[in-house]
Structures are given as structure tokens and as C-alpha cells.
C-alpha positions as CSV (number, residue, x, y, z in Angstrom):
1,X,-11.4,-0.7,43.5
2,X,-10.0,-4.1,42.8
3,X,-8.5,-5.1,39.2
4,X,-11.1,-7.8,39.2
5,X,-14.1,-5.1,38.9
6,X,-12.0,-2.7,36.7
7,X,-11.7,-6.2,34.0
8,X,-15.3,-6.8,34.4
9,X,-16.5,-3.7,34.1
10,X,-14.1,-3.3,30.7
11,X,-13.0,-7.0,29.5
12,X,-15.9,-9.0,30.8
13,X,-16.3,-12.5,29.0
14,X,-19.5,-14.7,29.4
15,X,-18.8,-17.9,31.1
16,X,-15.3,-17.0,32.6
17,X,-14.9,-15.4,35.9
18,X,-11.4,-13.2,37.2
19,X,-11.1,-15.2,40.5
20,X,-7.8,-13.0,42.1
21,X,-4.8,-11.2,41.6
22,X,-1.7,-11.3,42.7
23,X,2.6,-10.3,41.9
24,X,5.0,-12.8,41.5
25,X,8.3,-10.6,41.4
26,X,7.5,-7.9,38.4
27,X,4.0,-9.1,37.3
28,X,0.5,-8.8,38.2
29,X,-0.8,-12.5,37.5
30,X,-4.8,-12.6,37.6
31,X,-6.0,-16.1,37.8
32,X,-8.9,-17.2,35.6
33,X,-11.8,-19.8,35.8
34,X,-15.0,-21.0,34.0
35,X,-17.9,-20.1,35.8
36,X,-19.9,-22.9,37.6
37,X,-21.5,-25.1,34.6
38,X,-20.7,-23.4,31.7
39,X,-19.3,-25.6,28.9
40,X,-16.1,-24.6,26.9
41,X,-16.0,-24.3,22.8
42,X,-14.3,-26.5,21.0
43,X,-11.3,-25.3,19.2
44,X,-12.4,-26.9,15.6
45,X,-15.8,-26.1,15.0
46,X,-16.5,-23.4,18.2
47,X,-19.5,-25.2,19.5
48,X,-19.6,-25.7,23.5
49,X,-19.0,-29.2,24.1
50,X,-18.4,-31.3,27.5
51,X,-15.4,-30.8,29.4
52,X,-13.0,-34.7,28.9
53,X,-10.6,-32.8,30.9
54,X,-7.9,-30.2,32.2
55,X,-4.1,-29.8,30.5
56,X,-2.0,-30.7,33.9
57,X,-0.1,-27.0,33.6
58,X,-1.2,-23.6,33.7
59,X,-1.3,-20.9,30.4
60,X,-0.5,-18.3,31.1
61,X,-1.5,-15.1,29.0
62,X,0.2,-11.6,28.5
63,X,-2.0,-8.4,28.6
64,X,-1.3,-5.0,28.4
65,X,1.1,-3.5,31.0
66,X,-0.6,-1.8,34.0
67,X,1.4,0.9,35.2
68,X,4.4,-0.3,34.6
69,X,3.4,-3.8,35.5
70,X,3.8,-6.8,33.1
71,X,0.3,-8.3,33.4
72,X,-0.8,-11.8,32.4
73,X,-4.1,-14.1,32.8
74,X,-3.6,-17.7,34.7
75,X,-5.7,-20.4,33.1
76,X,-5.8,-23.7,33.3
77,X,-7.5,-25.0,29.3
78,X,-10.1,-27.3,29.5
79,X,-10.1,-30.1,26.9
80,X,-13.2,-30.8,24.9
81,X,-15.2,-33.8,24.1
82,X,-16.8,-32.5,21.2
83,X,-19.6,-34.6,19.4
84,X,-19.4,-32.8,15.7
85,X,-15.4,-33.1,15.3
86,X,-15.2,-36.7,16.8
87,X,-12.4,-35.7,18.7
88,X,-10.9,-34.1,22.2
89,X,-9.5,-30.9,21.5
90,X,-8.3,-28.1,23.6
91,X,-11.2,-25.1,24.0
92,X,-11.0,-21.7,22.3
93,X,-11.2,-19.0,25.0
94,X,-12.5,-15.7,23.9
95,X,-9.4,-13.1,25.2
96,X,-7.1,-14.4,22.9
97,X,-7.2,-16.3,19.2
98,X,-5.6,-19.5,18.3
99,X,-2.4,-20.6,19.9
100,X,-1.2,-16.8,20.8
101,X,0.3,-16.9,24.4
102,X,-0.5,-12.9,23.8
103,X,-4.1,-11.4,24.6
104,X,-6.3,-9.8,21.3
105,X,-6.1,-6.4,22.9
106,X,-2.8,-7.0,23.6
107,X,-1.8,-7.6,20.3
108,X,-3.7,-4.5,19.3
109,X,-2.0,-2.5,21.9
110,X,1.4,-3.6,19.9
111,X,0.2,-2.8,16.3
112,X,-1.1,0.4,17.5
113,X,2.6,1.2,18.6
114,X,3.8,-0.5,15.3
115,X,1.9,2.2,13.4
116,X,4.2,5.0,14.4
117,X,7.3,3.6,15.3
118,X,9.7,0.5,14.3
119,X,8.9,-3.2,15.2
120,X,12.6,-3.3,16.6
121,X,11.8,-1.0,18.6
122,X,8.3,-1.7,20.0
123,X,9.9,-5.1,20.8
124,X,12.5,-3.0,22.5
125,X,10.4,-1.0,24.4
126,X,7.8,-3.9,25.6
127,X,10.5,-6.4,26.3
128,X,8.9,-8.1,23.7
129,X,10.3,-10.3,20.9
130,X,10.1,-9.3,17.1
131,X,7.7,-12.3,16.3
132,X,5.1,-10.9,18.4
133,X,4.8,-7.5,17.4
134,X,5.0,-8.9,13.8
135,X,2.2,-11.3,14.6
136,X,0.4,-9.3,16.2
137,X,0.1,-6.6,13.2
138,X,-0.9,-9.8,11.5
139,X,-3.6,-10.2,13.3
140,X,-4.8,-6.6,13.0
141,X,-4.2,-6.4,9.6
142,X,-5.8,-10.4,8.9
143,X,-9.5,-8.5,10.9
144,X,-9.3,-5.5,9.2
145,X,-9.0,-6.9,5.5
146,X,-12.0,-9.7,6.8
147,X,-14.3,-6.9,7.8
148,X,-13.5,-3.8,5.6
149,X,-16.2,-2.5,3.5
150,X,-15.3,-2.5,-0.8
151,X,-19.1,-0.9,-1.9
152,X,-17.6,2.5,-2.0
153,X,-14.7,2.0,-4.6
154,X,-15.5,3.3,-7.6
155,X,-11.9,4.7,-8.7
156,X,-8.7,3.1,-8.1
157,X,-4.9,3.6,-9.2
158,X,-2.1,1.1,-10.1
159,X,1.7,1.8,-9.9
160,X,4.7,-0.7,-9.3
161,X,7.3,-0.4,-6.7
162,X,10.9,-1.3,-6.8
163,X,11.5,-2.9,-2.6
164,X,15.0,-5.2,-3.5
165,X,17.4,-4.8,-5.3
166,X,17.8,-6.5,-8.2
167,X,14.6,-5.2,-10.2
168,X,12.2,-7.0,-7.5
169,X,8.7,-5.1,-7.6
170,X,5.5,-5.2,-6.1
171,X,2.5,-4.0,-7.9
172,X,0.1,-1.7,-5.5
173,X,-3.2,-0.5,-6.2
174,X,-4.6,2.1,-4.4
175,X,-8.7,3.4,-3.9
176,X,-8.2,6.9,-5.2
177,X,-12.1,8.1,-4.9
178,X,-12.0,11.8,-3.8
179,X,-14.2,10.5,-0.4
180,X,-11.7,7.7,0.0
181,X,-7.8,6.8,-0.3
182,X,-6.7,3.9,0.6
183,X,-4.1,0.7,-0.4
184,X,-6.0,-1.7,-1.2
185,X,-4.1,-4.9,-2.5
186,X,0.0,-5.4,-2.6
187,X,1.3,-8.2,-4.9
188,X,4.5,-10.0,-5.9
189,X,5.9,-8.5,-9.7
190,X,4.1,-6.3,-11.8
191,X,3.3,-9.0,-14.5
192,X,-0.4,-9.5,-16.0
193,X,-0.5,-12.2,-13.3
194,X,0.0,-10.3,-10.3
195,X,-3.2,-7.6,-11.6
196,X,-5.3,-10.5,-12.3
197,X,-4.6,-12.3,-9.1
198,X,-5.6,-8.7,-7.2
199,X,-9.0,-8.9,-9.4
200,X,-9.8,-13.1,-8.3
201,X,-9.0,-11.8,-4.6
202,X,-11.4,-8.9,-4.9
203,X,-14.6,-11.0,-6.2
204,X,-13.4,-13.6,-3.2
205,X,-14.2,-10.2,-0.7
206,X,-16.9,-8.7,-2.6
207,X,-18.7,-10.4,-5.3
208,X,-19.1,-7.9,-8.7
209,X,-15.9,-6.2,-7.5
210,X,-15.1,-5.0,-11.2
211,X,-18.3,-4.1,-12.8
212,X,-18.4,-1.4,-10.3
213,X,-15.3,0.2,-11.1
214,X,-16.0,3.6,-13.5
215,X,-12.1,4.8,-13.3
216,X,-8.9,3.3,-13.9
217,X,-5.7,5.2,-13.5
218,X,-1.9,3.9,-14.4
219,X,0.7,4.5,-16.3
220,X,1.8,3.1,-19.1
221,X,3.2,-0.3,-18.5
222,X,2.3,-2.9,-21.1
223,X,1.2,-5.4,-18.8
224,X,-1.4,-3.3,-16.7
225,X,-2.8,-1.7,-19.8
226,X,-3.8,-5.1,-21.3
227,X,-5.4,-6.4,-17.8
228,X,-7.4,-3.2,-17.5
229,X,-8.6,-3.5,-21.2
230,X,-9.8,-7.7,-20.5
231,X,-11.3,-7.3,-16.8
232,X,-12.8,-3.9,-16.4
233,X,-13.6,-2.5,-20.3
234,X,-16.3,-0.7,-18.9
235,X,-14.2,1.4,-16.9
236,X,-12.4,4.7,-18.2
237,X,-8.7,4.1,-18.0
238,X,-6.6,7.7,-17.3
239,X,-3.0,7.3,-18.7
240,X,-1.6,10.1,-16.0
241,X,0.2,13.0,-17.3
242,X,3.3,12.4,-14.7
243,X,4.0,9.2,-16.4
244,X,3.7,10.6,-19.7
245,X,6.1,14.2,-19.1
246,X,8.7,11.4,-17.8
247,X,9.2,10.0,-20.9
248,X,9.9,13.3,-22.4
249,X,12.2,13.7,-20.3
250,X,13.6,10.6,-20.8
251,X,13.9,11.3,-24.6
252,X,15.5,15.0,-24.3
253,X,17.8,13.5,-21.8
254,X,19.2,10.4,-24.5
255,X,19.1,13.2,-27.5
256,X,21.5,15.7,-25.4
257,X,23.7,12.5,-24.4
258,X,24.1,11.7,-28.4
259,X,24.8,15.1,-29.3
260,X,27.2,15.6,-26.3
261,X,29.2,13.1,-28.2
262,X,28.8,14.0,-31.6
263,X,30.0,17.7,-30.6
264,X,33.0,15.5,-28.6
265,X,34.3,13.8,-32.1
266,X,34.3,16.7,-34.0
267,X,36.3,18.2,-31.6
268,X,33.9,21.3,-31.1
269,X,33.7,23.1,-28.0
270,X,31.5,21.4,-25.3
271,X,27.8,23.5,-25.7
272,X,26.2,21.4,-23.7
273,X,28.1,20.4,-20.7
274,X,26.2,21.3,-17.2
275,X,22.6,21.8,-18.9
276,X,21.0,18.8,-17.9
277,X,18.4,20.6,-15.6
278,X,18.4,23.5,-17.5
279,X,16.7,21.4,-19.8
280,X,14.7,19.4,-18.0
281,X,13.0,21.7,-15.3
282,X,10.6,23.7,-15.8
283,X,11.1,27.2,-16.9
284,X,9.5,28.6,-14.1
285,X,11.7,26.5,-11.5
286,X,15.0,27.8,-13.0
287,X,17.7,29.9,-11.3
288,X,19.0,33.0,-13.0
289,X,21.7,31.1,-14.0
290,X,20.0,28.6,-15.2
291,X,17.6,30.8,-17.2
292,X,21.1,32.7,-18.5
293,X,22.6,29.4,-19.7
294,X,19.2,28.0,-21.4
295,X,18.7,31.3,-23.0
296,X,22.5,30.8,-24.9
297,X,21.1,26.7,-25.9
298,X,18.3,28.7,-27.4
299,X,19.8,31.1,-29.9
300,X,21.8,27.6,-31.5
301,X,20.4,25.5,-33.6
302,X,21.2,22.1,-32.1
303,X,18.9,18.9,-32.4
304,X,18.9,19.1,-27.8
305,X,17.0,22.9,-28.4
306,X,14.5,21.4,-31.4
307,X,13.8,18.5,-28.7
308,X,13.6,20.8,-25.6
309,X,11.0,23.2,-27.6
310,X,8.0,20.3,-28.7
311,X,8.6,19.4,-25.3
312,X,7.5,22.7,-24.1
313,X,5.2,23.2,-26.9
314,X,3.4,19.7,-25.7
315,X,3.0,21.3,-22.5
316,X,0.2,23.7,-23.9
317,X,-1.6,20.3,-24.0
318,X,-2.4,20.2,-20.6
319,X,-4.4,23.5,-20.4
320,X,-7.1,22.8,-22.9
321,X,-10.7,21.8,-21.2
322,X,-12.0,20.3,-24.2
323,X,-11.4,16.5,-25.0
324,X,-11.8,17.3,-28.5
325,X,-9.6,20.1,-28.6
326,X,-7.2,18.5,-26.8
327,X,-7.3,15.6,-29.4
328,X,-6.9,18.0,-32.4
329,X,-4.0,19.7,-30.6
330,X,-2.3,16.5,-30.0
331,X,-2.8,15.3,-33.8
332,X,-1.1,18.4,-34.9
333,X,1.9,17.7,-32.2
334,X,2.4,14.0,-33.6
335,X,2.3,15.1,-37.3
336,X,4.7,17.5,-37.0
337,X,7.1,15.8,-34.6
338,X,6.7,12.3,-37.2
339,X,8.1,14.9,-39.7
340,X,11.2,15.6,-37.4
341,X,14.8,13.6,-37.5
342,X,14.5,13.1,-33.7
343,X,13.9,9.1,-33.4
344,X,13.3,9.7,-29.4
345,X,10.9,12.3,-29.8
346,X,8.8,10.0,-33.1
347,X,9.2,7.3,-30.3
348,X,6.8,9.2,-27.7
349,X,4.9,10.5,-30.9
350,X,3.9,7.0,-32.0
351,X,3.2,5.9,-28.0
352,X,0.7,9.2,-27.4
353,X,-1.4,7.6,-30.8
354,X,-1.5,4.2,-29.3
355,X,-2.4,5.6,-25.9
356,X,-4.8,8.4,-27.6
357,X,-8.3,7.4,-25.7
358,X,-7.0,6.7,-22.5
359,X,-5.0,10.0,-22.2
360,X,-7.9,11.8,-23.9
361,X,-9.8,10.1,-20.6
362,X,-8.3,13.0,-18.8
363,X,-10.3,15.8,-19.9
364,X,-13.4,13.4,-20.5
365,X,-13.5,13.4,-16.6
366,X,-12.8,17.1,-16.2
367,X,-9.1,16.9,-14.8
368,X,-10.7,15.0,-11.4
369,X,-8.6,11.9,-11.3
370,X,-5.2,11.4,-11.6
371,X,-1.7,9.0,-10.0
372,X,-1.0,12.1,-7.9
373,X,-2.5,10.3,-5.1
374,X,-1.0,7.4,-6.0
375,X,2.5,9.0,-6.0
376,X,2.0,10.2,-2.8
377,X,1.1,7.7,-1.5
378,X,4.1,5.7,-2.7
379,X,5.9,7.8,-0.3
380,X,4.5,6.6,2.9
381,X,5.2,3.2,0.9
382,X,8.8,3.7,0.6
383,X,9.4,5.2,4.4
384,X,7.2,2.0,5.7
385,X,10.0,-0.2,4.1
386,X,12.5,2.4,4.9
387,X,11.8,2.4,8.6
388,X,12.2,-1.3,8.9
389,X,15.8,-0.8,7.1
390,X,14.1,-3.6,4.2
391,X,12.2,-6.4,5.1
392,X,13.3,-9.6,3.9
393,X,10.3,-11.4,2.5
394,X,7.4,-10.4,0.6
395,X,4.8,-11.5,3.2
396,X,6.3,-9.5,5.8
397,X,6.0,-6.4,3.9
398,X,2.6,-6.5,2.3
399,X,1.4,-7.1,6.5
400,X,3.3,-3.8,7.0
401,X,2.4,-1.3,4.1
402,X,-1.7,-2.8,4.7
403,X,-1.0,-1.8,8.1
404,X,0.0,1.7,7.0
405,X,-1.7,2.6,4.4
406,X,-4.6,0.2,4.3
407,X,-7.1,2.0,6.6
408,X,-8.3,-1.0,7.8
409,X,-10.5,-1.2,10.7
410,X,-9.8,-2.8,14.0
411,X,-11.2,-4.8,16.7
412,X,-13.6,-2.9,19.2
413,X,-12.3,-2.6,22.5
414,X,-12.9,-0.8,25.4
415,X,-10.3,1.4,25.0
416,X,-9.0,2.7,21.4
417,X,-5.3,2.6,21.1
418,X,-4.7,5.6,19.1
């Protein structure tokens, strides 16, 4: 069987024709042509125009490797005189897009390489140079976000990401429907802008974008908050409980700190050195020793142990079923914690009042949606940047988390490079 009928049987394209192959040292080189009056497309506006003339050299195209062969496509571009542009321009041929010396599936081959391991070292592997596998990810990732469907997203979450150093974040917002997970936007800083620049590019892909949204999920960053209040008001915004059990621990961690060195100037004997996670772990994660030691912090009666039981008193919360038990439960909490001389613990008091309907959201929607998929999905954020050992600008890495995380689709080939 010859490589010609194998292309045509596969890769055919209308108007072109595979006239030969041949080697030339490590590479297969199959030569190209139109076929007999056919007209090329013109590179502007893609309608076929009259050929002006040929480019005096020959293009030459690189294609996936054939058994160990480096294969390319020989063409020599036709330049046309097209009527609508006014101009001559070079023709658009249909195996590869743009300027790219690198075939469409070619490029596909690459991203679906990309996917699994490192660019450095799929441009190791394929002799190929870091530009290309980057561009060609680009080019997946520019088709899938062209043609991916939006109806279905009803439910989506929000988080920010640290990726420098230096406090440089990106805001990420994920489709967390229970039929559907998925990143669906990446943006520079997690100010109001950067949410309301994700909601302008989502009415740009899909027109009513926001008033289909029924469920809204963050944490409790000032910025988000007021977006998600101004855009989508219809929607029911969950404050998660992860979020919220980090800022007690945040709290019980500053009042132990204090009272570390309180019991330091006194001159008292250290109580609380070493109980950090004795504290802040739950009581079912704790090692005997651990439970031995918290068991001793219990019998005193230091401001750490008043701090340490609301927080475990709080966590009854979380079991009722009932948003409005859950809401008279968490009035009680706040009164009596307002009552208490622990300014960290009023702190959290004061920001569960503010926050009341939103957490309250919770129960409304029976415990179904939450950031746990978000923070999971975080983690395939963080290793996509950690694989690439950092990637130095911001356009680079939004091609590569899409790519991973994105569930984009791809262009239909023959073959599907898995």
C-alpha cells in the first residue's frame, strides 16, 4: 500500500492531491499539488480566487512521525488575486492554519503529549523546539474554548491562586455542576475587575451567560462577594464551610500566640509550647499523645481552651439539616461568643452575621454544593504550574491550566490522540 492511499484514505483534502513520496536523509518528504483547475482561498477573507502566481520556493510542512520517520508535506503556495480584498495574498491551505510551518494534527499530536508530560520534554522527545509545542497547545486550547458548549452550567465556584511570588494571583472559576467539572475561565489578580472581566467574556461566548446561573460558591473575599451580589443576584451564593473553619483556625492560632507570651512575661512555666496541632486538628485525627497533652490544656482554665471549645462547639453547626435550625443555632453561638473577652473569636462572630444568608445557602440546597471541588481541583492547578517548574508570564499559563483542566474539545481527526 503506498503512503499516498493511506493519506487519502485518512487526510484527504478537496482540491489538493499527494503526488509522491520520497526520503531525503531522515525524512519522508510527500510532495503536494492542487488538483487540475481548482482555485486556491485567499488567505483574508477564505474565498477561492484566481491564481496571480507561485512563491519561487518550496514550504515545506511537518506532520506526525511515521515510524520513526520525520515526515513533512512539499508545497509550493499559490498566490491569490482575490476580487473582495483588492489584494494578492498568499492562499490558506486546509492541513495547517495560519503561518504554522507545523500541520493541525500535528500540533494536536503535540498537545496530546503536552497533557501528560512536560513541554521541555515533549520538545525533547520530538526534536522539537519549545515554541511549537507551546503553540501548538495554543491552538488546541484557542478551538476548544471557540467550540465548547456553556448551556449546561448552572453551578460554578471561584477561588484565587497564588502562581509568583510576591502575592501575584490569578482568580479561577470552575463549573462545579454534579454532571460537569470543569475550569472554565483563569484571570490576572483577584480584584472586582478580574470577576467582572470573566462575566463580559462569558456573554461574548454565550449570550445570557449569568441569568442562567442558580449557584454561586466562594469564599469569603470582599471583592468576589460584591461581584456575585451586582451580576448574578438571582443566584444562591454558598460561603463554603472550608473557608470558614480556616478562619477559626486562624483565630485559636493568634489567641495561643498571645497567651504564649503573656505566660512568657510573667515568668510562668511554658503550658502551651508544642500544642499547636493539638489544637487545631480534629479530635478524631489526634495521636495518643496528642489526645494526652490536649486532655492536660483542658482541665486549665486558659483563654487558648475557652477559644479551642466554641470552636468545637461551632462544629455541631454543620450537622443540622434544617436552614432554620441551623440559623437559630448559629444566633445562640454569636451571642454568647460577643459576650466573651476573645477579640479573635468576636472577630469571626461579627463576619458569620454579615455572611448569615449565604452560609445559611448551605443547608437551603441540602449540603449538594460546595468549594471541595474547587479545592481539588486547585491541586491539578498547582502540579500543572509545578511541572513546568513556573511559567513566566500570565498568558502562558492560563493556555496550560485550560489545557488541563478545561475539558475542552478538540479537532476531529482520523485518529484520536489519547
Amino acid at each position: 500500500m503506498l503512503v499516498e492511499t493511506v493519506l487519502n484514505r485518512g487526510w484527504h483534502h478537496k482540491g489538493f492531491v499527494y503526488e509522491g513520496a520520497r526520503f531525503e536523509g531522515k525524512a519522508l518528504v510527500i510532495s503536494v499539488r492542487p488538483r487540475k483547475g481548482s482555485r486556491g482561498r485567499c488567505r483574508g477573507c477564505g474565498r477561492p480566487g484566481p491564481t496571480y502566481d507561485h512563491e519561487p520556493t518550496w514550504r515545506w510542512f511537518e506532520h506526525v512521525p511515521l515510524w520513526g520517520w520525520a515526515v513533512f508535506f512539499e508545497y509550493r503556495m499559490r498566490r491569490i488575486a482575490c476580487k473582495q480584498c483588492g489584494r494578492v495574498l498568499v492562499e490558506t491551505v486546509p492541513w495547517a492554519s495560519g503561518k504554522h510551518h507545523t500541520t493541525d494534527m500535528y500540533r494536536c499530536f503535540l498537545a496530546s503529549w503536552a497533557k501528560v508530560i512536560s513541554w521541555q520534554e515533549v520538545s525533547r522527545r520530538f526534536q522539537a523546539c519549545w515554541q511549537t509545542v507551546f503553540r501548538s497547545v495554543q491552538y488546541v486550547v484557542g478551538y476548544g474554548l471557540e467550540h465548547r458548549d456553556l448551556s449546561d452550567v448552572g453551578a460554578w465556584g471561584i477561588d484565587e491562586l497564588a502562581w509568583r511570588k510576591g502575592h501575584e494571583y490569578v482568580t479561577a472559576v470552575y463549573q462545579i455542576d454534579p454532571h460537569h467539572q470543569r475550569l472554565l475561565w483563569v484571570g490576572k489578580d483577584r480584584r472586582e475587575l478580574s470577576l467582572k472581566a470573566f462575566f463580559v467574556e462569558m456573554e461574548k461566548a454565550a449570550e445570557g451567560f449569568a441569568g442562567r446561573i442558580r449557584v454561586v460558591c466562594s469564599d469569603l473575599w470582599r471583592a468576589y462577594v460584591k461581584v456575585i451580589g451586582q451580576v448574578v443576584p438571582q443566584a444562591a451564593h454558598v460561603i463554603d464551610r472550608f473557608h470558614i473553619m480556616q478562619h477559626f483556625g486562624k483565630a485559636l492560632d493568634k489567641i495561643r500566640a498571645a497567651e504564649v507570651k503573656r505566660l512568657r512575661a510573667k515568668g510562668q512555666r511554658p503550658l502551651l509550647t508544642k500544642t499547636r496541632w493539638c489544637l487545631l486538628k480534629r479530635p478524631e485525627n489526634l495521636t495518643d499523645r496528642q489526645h494526652a497533652r490536649l486532655g492536660e490544656l483542658l482541665r486549665l482554665n486558659l483563654r487558648t481552651t475557652r477559644a479551642y471549645l466554641l470552636k468545637e462547639q461551632f462544629q455541631l453547626f454543620w450537622h443540622y439539616k434544617s436552614a432554620f435550625w441551623a440559623g437559630r443555632f448559629l444566633d445562640l453561638w454569636c451571642r454568647r461568643v460577643m459576650r466573651s473577652r476573645l477579640k479573635p473569636m468576636k472577630d469571626i462572630a461579627q463576619m458569620l452575621r454579615k455572611h448569615r444568608e449565604p452560609i445559611l445557602n448551605w443547608f437551603r440546597l441540602k449540603k449538594a454544593f460546595s468549594c471541595a471541588i474547587v479545592e481539588a481541583s486547585n491541586n491539578k492547578f498547582k502540579l500543572t504550574i509545578r511541572k513546568a517548574f513556573g511559567f513566566r508570564s500570565f498568558e502562558v499559563l492560563s493556555v496550560a491550566v485550560l489545557h488541563q483542566l478545561g475539558d475542552l474539545p478538540e479537532p476531529q481527526f482520523t485518529h484520536r490522540f489519547w
